[in-house]
N, C-alpha and C positions, 0 to 999 in steps of 0.2 A: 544397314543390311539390305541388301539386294533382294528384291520382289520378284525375284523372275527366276527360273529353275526349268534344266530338260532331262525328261524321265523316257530317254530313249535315246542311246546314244553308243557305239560301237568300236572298239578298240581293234586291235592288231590280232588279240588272240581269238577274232575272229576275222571279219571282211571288212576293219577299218584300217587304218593305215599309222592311227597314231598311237604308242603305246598308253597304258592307263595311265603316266605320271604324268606325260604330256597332254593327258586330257584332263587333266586336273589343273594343271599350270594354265591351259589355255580358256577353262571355265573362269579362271582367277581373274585373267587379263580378261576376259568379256562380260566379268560386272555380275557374274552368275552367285547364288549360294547355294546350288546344290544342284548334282547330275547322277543319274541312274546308268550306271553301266550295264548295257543289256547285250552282251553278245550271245551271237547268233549258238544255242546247244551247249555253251558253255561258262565255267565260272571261272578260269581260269584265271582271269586278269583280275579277280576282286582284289586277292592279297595284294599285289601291288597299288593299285588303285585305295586301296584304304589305309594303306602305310604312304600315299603320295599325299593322301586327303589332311592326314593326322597334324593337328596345328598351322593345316593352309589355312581356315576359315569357310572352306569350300566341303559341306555335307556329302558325301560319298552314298547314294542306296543301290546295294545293291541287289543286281538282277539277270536276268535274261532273259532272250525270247528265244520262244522254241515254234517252229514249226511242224505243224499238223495239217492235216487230212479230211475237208468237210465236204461231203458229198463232189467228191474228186476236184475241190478248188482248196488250193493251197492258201490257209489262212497260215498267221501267226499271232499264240499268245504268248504277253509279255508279263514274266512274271517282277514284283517289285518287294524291294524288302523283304527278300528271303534271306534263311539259314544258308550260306552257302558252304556250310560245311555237312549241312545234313546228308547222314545215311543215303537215304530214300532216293533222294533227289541227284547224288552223285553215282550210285546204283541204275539210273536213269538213264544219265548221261553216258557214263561208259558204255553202255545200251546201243543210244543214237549213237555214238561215235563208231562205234565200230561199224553200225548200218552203212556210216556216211564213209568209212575206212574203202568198205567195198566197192560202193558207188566209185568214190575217187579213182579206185585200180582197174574199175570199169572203164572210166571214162579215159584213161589215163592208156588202157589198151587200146582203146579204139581209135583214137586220135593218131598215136606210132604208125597202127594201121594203116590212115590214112596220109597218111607221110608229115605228120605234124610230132616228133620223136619226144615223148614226157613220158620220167616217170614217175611216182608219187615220193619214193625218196628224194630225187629233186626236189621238189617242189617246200617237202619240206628241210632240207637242207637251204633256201630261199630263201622262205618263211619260218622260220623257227618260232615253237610255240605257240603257231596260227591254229585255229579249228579249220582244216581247211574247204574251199567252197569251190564252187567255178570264178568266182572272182579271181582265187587266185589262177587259174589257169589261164583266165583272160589275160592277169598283168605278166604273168610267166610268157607267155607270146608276145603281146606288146613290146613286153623291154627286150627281146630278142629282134625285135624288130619285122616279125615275120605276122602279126596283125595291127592294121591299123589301130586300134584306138579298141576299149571297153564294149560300147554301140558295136561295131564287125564282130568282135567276139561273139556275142550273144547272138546278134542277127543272123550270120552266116552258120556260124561250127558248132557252139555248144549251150544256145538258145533252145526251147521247148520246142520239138518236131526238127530239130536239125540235125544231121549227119550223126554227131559226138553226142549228143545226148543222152543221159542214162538219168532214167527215172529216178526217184530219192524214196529210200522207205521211210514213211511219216507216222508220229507219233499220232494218235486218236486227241480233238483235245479232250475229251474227259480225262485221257490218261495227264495230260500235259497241266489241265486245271486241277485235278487231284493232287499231283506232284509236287507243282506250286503250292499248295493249302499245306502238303506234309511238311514243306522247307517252313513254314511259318508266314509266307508272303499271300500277297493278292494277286488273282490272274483279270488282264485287261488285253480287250482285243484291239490287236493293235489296228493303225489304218484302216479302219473299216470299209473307205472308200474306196480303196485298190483293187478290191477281188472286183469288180467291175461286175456288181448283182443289181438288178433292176431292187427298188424301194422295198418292194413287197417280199422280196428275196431275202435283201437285209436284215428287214425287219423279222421274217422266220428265222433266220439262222440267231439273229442274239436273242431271242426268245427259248428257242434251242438249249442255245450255251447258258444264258441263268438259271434254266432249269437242272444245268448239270453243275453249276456252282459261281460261272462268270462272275467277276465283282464290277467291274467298270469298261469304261472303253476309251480309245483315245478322239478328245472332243477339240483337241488342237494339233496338228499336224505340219508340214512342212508345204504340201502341196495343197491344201484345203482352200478352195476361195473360201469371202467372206459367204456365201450363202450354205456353203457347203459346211462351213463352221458351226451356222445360226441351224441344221438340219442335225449334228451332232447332238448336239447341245440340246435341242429338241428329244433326239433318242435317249440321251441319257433321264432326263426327267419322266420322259414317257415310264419306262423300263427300271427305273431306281436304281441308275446303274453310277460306281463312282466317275467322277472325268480323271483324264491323265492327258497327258498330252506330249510332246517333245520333235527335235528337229529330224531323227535319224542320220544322227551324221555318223559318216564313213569317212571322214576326210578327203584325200585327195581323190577316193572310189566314187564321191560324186561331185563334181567339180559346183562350185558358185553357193554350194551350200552351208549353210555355216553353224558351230554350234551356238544352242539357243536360240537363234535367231530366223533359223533356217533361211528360207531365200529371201528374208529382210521382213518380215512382218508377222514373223513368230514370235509371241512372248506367252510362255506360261506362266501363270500366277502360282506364289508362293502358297495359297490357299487350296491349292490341289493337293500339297504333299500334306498341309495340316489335315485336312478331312481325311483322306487315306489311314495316315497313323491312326487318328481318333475311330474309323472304320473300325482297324486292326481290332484294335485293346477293346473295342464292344461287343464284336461280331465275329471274329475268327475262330476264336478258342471256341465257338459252338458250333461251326463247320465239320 
């Protein structure tokens, strides 16, 4: 059995590009025993994904990551092992969706405006069954051939402070680690490293978040050097927080990176999802 597992990983039905069976076939082929499907607000792809799982050999947990809103820097947490049939937590979701429903008709106006003609029917006539994001409207332009590449997309048109840009309403995360706790699951902050917060920043904001229920954070990553690993790894013991870790693959949305492996020197240990479960069954039901 294979040692190695990624508890962060993105399908179709939201900003990746392979659907869940194919990410399950492709954790198969890459030696893995288990992937957390965590698309971006939604749980859409679980059922598939857990009828792709069922006698691969290949652990399916599922999950999602939701973004939120922390002192006007866009974190995300990612929820693992949840109900993803719960009430509560798909109550939520139709929630952010429709937030993000608007955004999309927002941005989707403003763009025709500007002589770039989309509408959010396209887009999803496209993508079918996508949550959709600006990703897709970066590749919706792309394959028309009228943006270069992903990078111009965001840079130029519909990047943070650019022309097309419309703001995203975000969930709080207390609301987002709450929600998680109601589906049954753990909430972990994902990439800590990317909000681009000095040390002392960091270190408030997950002090912050366990105080509002955080359970862990991710202590392996895709982009993390080794120092930047050995400084996780650090905060997690500090702070008694669990580790998680994973590649974030999006597939072809981010070229060279790959699952489990991310860009060649990612491996999560199989002993992160065992202490997680064993977390669960001690500690949650008293949440």
């Amino acid at each position: 059995m294979s040692r190695h597992i990624d508890l962060h990983v993105h399908s179709c039905f939201s900003d990746g590009t392979y659907t869940p069976g194919q990410l399950i076939r492709l954790a198969k082929d890459s030696g893995l025993s288990a992937i957390a499907l965590t698309d971006h607000d939604t749980v859409a792809g679980i059922p598939e994904a857990m009828d792709a799982a069922s006698g691969s050999g290949i652990e399916l947990i599922p999950g999602i990551e939701m973004s939120c809103l922390y002192q006007r820097k866009d974190i995300h947490i990612v929820g693992l092992l949840i109900d993803h049939e719960n009430t509560s937590l798909l109550r939520s979701i139709h929630h952010y969706q429709n937030n993000r429903t608007k955004r999309n008709e927002l941005m989707a106006e403003k763009l025709t405006e500007g002589g770039f003609p989309v509408t959010v029917p396209e887009l999803e006539r496209r993508f079918p069954d996508a949550t959709l994001t600006r990703a897709h409207f970066a590749r919706f332009f792309v394959e028309k051939g009228i943006w270069n590449d992903k990078n111009e997309a965001f840079d130029n048109y519909i990047g943070e402070g650019c022309p097309y840009y419309v703001e995203k309403a975000y969930v709080s995360p207390e609301d987002a680690i709450r929600v998680i706790h109601q589906a049954g699951g753990i909430a972990i902050l994902a990439h800590p490293l990317l909000y681009h917060m000095t040390e002392r920043q960091l270190e408030s904001m997950i002090v912050y978040l366990k105080g509002v229920g955080l359970d862990g954070i991710e202590t392996i990553y895709s982009t993390y050097s080794d120092a930047q690993q050995i400084y996780m790894l650090h905060l997690a013991a500090a702070y008694q927080l669990l580790k998680s870790g994973g590649s974030d693959f999006h597939g072809a949305n981010k070229p060279g990176l790959s699952l489990g492996t991310g860009y060649g020197k990612l491996r999560v240990p199989v002993s992160y999802l065992h202490t997680i479960k064993e977390y669960i069954q001690e500690n949650l039901q008293n949440k």
